[in-house]
C-alpha positions as YAML, in Angstrom:
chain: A
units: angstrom
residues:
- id: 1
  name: UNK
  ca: [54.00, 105.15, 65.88]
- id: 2
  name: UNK
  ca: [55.61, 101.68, 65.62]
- id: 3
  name: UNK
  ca: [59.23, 101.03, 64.52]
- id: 4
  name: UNK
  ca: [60.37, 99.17, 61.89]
- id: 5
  name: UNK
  ca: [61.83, 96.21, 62.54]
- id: 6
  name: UNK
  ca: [65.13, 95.27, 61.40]
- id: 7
  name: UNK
  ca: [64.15, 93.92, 57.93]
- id: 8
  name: UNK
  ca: [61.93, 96.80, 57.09]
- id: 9
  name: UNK
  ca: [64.74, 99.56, 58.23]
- id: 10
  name: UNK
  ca: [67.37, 97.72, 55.98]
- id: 11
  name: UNK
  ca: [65.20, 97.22, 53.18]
- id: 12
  name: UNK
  ca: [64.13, 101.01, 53.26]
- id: 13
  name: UNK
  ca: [67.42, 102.68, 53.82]
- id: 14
  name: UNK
  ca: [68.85, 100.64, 50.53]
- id: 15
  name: UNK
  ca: [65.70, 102.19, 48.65]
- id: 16
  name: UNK
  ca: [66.57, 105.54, 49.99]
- id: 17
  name: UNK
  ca: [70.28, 105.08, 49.03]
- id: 18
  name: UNK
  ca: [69.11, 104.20, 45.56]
- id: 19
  name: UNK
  ca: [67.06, 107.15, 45.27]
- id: 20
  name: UNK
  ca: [69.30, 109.67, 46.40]
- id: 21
  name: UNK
  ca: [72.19, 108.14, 43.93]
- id: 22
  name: UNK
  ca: [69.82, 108.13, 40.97]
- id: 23
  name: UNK
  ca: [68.43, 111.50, 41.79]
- id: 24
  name: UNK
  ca: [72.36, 112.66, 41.72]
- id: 25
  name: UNK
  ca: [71.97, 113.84, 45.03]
- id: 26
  name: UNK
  ca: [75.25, 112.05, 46.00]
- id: 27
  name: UNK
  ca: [78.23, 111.19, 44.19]
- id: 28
  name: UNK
  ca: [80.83, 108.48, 45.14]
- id: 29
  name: UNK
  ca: [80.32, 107.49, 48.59]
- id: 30
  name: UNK
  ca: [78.77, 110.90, 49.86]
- id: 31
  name: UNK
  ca: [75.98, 110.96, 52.33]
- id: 32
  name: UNK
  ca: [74.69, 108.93, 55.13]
- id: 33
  name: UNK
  ca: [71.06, 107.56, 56.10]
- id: 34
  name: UNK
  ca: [70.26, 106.19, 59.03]
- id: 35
  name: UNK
  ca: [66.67, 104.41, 60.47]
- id: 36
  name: UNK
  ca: [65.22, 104.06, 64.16]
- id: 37
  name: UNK
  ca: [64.28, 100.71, 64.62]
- id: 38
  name: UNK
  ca: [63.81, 101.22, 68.91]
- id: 39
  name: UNK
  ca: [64.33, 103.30, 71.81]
- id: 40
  name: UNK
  ca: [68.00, 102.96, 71.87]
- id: 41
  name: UNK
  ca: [68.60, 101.27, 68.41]
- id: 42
  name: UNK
  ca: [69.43, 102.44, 64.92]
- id: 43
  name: UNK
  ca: [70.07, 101.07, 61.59]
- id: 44
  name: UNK
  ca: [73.26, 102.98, 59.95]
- id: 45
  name: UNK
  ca: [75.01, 103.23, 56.51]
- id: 46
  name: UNK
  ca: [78.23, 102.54, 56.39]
- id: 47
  name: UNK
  ca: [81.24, 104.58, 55.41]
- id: 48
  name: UNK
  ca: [83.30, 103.70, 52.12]
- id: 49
  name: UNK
  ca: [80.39, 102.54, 49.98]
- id: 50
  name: UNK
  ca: [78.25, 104.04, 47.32]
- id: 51
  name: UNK
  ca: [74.66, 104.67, 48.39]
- id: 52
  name: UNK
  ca: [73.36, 103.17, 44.82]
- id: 53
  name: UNK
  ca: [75.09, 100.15, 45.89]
- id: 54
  name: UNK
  ca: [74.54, 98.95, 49.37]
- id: 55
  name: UNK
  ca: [74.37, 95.42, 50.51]
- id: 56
  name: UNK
  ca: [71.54, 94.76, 53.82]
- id: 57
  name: UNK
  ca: [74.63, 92.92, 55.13]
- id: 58
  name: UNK
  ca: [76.93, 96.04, 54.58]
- id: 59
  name: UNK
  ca: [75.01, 98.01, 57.08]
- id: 60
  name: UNK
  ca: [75.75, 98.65, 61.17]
- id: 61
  name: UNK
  ca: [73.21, 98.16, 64.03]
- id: 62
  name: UNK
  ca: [74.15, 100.48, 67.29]
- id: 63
  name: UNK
  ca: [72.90, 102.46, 69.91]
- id: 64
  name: UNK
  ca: [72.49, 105.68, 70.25]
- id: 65
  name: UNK
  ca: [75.45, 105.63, 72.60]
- id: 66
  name: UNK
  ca: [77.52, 104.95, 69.96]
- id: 67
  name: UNK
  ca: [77.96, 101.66, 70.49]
- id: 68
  name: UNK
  ca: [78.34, 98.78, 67.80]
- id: 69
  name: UNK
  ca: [75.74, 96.22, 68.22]
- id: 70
  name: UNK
  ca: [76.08, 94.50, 64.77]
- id: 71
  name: UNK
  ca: [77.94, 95.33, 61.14]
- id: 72
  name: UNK
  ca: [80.33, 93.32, 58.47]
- id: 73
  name: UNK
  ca: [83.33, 94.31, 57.05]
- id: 74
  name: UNK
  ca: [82.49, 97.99, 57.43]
- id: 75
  name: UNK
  ca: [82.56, 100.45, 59.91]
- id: 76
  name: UNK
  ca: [80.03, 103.48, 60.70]
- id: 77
  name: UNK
  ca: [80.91, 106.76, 58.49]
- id: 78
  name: UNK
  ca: [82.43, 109.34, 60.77]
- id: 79
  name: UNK
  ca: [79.42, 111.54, 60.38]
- id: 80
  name: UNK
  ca: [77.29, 109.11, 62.44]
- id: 81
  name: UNK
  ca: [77.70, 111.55, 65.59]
- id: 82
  name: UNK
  ca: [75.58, 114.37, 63.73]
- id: 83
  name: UNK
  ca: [72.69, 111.44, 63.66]
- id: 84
  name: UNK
  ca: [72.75, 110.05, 66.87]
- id: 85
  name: UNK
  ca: [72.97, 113.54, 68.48]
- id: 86
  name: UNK
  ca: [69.90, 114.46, 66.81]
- id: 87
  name: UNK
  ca: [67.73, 111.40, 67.99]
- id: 88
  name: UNK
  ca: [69.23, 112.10, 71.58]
- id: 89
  name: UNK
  ca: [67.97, 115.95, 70.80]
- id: 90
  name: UNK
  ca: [64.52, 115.22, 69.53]
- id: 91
  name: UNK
  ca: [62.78, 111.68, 70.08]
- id: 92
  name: UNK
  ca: [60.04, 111.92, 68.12]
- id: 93
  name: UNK
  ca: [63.08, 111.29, 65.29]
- id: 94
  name: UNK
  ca: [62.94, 107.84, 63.62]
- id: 95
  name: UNK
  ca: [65.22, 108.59, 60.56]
- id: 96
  name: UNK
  ca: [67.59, 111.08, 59.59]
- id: 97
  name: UNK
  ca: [68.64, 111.64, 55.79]
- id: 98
  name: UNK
  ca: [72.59, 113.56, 55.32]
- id: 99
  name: UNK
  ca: [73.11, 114.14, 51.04]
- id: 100
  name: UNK
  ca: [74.48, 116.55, 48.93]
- id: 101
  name: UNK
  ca: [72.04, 117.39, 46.08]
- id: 102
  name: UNK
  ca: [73.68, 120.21, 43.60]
- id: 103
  name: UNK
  ca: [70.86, 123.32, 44.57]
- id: 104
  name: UNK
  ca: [70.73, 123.12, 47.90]
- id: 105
  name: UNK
  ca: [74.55, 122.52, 48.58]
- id: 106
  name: UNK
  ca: [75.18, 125.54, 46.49]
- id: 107
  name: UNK
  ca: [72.78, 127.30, 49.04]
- id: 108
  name: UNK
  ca: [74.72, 125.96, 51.78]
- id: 109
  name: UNK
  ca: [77.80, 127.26, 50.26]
- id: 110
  name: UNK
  ca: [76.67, 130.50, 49.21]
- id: 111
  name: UNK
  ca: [75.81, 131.02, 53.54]
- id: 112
  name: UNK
  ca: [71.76, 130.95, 52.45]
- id: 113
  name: UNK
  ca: [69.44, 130.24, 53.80]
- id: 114
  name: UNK
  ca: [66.20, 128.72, 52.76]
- id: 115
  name: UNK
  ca: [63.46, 131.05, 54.16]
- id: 116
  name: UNK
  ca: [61.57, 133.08, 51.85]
- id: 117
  name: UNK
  ca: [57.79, 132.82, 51.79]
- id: 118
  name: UNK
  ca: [56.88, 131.96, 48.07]
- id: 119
  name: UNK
  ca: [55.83, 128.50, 47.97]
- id: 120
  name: UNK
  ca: [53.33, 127.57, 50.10]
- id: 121
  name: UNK
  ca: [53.93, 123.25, 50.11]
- id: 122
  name: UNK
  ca: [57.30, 123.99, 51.00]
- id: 123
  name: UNK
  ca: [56.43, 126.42, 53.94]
- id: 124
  name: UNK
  ca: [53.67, 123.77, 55.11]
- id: 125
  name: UNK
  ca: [55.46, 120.77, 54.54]
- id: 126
  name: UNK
  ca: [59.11, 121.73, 55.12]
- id: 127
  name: UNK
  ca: [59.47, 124.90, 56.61]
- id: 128
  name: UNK
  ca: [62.02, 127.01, 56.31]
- id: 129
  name: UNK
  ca: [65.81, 125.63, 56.25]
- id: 130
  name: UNK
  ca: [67.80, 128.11, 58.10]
- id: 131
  name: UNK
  ca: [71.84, 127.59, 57.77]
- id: 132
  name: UNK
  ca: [74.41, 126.37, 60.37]
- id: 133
  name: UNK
  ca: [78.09, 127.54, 60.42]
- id: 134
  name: UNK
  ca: [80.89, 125.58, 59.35]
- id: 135
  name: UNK
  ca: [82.43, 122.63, 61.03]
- id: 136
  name: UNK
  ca: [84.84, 120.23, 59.58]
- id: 137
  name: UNK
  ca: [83.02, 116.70, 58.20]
- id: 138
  name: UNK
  ca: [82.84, 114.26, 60.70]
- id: 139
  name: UNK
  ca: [83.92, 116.68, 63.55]
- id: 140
  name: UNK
  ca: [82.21, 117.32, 66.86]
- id: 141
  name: UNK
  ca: [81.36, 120.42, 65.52]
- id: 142
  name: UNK
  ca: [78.78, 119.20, 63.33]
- id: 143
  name: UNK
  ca: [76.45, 117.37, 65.99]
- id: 144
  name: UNK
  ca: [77.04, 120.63, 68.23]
- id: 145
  name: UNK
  ca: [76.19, 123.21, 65.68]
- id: 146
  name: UNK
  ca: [72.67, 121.07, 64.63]
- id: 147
  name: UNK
  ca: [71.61, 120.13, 68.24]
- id: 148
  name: UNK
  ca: [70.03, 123.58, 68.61]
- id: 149
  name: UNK
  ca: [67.66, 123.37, 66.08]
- id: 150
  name: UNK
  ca: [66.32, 119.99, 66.28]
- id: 151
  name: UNK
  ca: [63.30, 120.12, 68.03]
- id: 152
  name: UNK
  ca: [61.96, 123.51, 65.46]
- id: 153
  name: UNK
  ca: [63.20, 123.05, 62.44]
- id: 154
  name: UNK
  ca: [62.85, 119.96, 59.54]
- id: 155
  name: UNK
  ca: [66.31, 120.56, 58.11]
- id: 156
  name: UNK
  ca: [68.97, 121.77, 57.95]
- id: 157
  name: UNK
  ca: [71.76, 123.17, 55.75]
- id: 158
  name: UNK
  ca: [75.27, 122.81, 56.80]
- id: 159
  name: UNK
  ca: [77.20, 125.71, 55.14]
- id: 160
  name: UNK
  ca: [79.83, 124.87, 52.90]
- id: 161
  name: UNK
  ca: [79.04, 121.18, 52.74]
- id: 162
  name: UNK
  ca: [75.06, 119.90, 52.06]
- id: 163
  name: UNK
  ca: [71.87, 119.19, 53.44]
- id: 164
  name: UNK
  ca: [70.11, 117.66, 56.39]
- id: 165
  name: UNK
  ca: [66.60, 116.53, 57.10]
- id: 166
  name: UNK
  ca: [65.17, 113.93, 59.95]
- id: 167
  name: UNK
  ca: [61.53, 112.95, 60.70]
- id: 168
  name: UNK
  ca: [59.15, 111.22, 62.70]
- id: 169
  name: UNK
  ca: [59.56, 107.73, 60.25]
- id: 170
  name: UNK
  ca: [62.99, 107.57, 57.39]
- id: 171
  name: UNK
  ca: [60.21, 108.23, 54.86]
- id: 172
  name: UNK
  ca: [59.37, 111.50, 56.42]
- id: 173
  name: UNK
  ca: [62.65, 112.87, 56.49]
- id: 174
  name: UNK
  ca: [63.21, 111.49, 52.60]
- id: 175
  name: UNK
  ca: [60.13, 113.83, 51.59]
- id: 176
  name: UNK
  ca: [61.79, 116.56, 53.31]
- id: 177
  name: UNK
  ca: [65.18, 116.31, 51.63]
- id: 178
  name: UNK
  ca: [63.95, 116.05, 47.89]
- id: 179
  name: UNK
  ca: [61.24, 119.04, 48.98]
- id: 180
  name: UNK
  ca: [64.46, 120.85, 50.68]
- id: 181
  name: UNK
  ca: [66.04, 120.48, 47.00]
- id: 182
  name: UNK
  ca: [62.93, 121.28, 45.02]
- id: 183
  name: UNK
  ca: [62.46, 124.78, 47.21]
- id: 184
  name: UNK
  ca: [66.42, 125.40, 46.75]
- id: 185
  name: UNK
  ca: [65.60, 125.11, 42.56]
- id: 186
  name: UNK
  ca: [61.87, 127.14, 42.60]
- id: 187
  name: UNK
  ca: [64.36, 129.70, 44.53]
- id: 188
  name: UNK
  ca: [67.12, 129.66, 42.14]
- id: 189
  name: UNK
  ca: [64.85, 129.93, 39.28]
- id: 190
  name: UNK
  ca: [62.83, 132.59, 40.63]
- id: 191
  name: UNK
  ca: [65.83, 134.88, 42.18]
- id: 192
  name: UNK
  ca: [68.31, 133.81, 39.81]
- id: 193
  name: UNK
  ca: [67.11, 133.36, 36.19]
- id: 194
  name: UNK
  ca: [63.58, 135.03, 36.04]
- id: 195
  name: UNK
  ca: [64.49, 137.37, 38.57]
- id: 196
  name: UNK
  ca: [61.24, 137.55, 39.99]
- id: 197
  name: UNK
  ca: [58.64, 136.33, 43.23]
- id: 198
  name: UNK
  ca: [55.67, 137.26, 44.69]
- id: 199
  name: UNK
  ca: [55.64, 136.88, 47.66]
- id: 200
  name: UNK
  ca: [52.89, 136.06, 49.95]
- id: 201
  name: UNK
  ca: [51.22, 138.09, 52.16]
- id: 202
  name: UNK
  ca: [51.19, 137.87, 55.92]
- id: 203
  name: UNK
  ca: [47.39, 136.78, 56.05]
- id: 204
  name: UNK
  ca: [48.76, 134.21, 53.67]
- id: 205
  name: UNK
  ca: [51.10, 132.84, 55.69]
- id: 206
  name: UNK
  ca: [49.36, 132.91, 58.54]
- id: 207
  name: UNK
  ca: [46.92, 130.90, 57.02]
- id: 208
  name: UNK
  ca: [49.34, 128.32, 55.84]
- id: 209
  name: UNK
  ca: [50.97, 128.11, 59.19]
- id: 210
  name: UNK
  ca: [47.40, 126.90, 60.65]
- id: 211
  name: UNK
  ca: [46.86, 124.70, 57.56]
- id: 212
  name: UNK
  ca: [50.40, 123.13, 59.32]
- id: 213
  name: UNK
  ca: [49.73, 122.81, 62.57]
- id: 214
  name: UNK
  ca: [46.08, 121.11, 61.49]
- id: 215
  name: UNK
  ca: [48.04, 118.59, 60.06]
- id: 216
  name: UNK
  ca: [50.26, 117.80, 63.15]
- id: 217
  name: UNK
  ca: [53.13, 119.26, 62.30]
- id: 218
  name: UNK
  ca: [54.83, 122.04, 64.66]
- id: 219
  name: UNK
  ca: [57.83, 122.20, 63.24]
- id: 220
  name: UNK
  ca: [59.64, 124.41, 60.55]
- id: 221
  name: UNK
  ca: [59.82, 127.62, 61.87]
- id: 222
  name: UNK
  ca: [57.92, 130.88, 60.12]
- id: 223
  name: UNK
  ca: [59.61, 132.95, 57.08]
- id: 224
  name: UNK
  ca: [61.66, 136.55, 58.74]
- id: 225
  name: UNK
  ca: [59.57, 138.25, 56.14]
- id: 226
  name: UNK
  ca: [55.90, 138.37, 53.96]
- id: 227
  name: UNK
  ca: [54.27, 140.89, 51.88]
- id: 228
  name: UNK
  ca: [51.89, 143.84, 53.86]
- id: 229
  name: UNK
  ca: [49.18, 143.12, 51.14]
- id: 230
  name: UNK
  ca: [48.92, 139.87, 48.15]
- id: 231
  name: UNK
  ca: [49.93, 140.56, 45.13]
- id: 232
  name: UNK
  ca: [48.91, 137.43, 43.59]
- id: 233
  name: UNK
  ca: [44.84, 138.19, 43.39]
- id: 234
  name: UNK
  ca: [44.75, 139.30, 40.31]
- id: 235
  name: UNK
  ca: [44.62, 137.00, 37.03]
- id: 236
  name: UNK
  ca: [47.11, 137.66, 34.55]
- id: 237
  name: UNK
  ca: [46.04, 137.26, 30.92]
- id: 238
  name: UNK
  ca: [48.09, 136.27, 27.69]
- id: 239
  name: UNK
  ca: [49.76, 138.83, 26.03]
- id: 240
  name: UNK
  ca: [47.33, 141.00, 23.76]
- id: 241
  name: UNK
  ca: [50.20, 141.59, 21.28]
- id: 242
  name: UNK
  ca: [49.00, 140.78, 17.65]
- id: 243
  name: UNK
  ca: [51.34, 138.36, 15.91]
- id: 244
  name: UNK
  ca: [52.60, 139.35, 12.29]
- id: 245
  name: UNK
  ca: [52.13, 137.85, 9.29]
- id: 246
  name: UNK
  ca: [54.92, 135.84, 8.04]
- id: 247
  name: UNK
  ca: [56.33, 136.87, 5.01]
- id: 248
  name: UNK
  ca: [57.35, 133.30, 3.22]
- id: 249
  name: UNK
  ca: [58.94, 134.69, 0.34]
- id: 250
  name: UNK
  ca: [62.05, 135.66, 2.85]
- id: 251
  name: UNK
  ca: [61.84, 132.88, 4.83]
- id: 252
  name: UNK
  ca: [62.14, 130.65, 0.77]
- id: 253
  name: UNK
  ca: [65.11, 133.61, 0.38]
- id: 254
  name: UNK
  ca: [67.09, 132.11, 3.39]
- id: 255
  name: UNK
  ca: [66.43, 128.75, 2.41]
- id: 256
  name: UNK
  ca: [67.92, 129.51, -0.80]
- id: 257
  name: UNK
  ca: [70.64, 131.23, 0.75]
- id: 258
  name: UNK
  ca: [71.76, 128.35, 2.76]
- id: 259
  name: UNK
  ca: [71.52, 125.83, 0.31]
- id: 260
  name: UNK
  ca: [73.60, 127.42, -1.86]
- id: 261
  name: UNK
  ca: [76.53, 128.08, 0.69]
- id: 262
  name: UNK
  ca: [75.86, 124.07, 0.99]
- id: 263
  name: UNK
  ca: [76.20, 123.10, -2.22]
...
């Protein structure tokens, strides 16, 4: 795969920064994105500004070192150590994507992880999200507690503060941060609010994991757990229940009712 060149990895982390303001999966000056653009060479956000807002001329050039190469009045954000140790870890990597979206985050700060075979995009797409232990932002801690699970997973979550995803181009690992948030909701709804989830069988999932690896990707690890047999065969119908009649003369009663505690 080709890099971007300069231009196109500006241009493309600004749209990113857009999108992950207007999708409110930042707030202030949260999050950082950052875009390979060569062997030793990445674009970076900066710290202190609003990812809705960015300026091309706002962002930093450097090596995956560390080192500066280019930037204006602002310096790298601190968490720029988490990004460059995952392109040393894995270097297939061409952009990494750090944001807080509200689902997910909650996930991380609940301790769980993302991992339960239900939705088959997400398991061939994404994977499963496991989640790291805490380290302070913009620590060492951070970069040493992802490094691990770089070259198997797509993302990550980092508990107690948000979300992580990287890929093979920035795009990639965008895709896999709104699907990391879009899996964190299906599983709030489903264990949360309807209380309910089939979950797929083992043949199932077995099946997906080839449908994965057809497509190239052999990353994302396999859910701890499936279903012995599907449960999800069989169709389910509307309910049979017979509606009643309405009776309008109470339904003229209320009205009346009401519009003389109006009047």
């Amino acid at each position: 795969m080709k890099y971007l060149n300069d231009y196109q990895a500006k241009e493309l982390i600004l749209d990113i920064g857009r999108r992950m303001y207007t999708k409110n999966y930042v707030a202030a000056n949260d999050g950082n994105i950052t875009c390979k653009t060569g062997p030793d060479t990445i674009w970076a956000t900066p710290t202190g500004v609003s990812k809705g807002y960015m300026k091309a001329e706002e962002l930093v050039k450097m090596s995956l070192d560390g080192t500066v190469i280019q930037q204006g009045s602002l310096k790298p954000s601190s968490e720029i150590k988490m990004h460059l140790r995952i392109y040393r870890e894995n270097t297939k990597v061409r952009g990494v994507c750090h944001a807080h979206p509200p689902v997910s985050t909650s996930f991380a700060i609940a301790g769980i992880s993302l991992d339960k075979a239900i939705y088959p995009e997400a398991l061939v797409n994404l994977g499963t999200v496991p989640v790291v232990h805490y380290e302070a932002p913009g620590s060492q801690g951070i970069p040493d507690s992802v490094a691990p699970y770089c070259n198997d997973y797509n993302a990550l979550l980092l508990a107690n503060h948000g979300a992580l995803a990287w890929g093979e181009s920035l795009m990639e690992a965008w895709y896999r941060l709104e699907s990391l948030e879009h899996y964190a909701m299906i599983l709030m709804y489903t264990g949360n609010i309807i209380g309910k989830a089939n979950v797929l069988s083992c043949d199932q999932v077995r099946e997906l994991i080839k449908i994965r690896e057809k497509l190239g990707i052999q990353t994302g690890g396999i859910p701890p757990c499936c279903a012995a047999e599907a449960c999800n065969l069989t169709d389910v119908g509307v309910s049979n229940v017979t509606p009643q009649p309405v009776n309008t003369a109470d339904i003229e009663s209320i009205v009346r009712s009401v519009l003389k505690k109006l009047s």
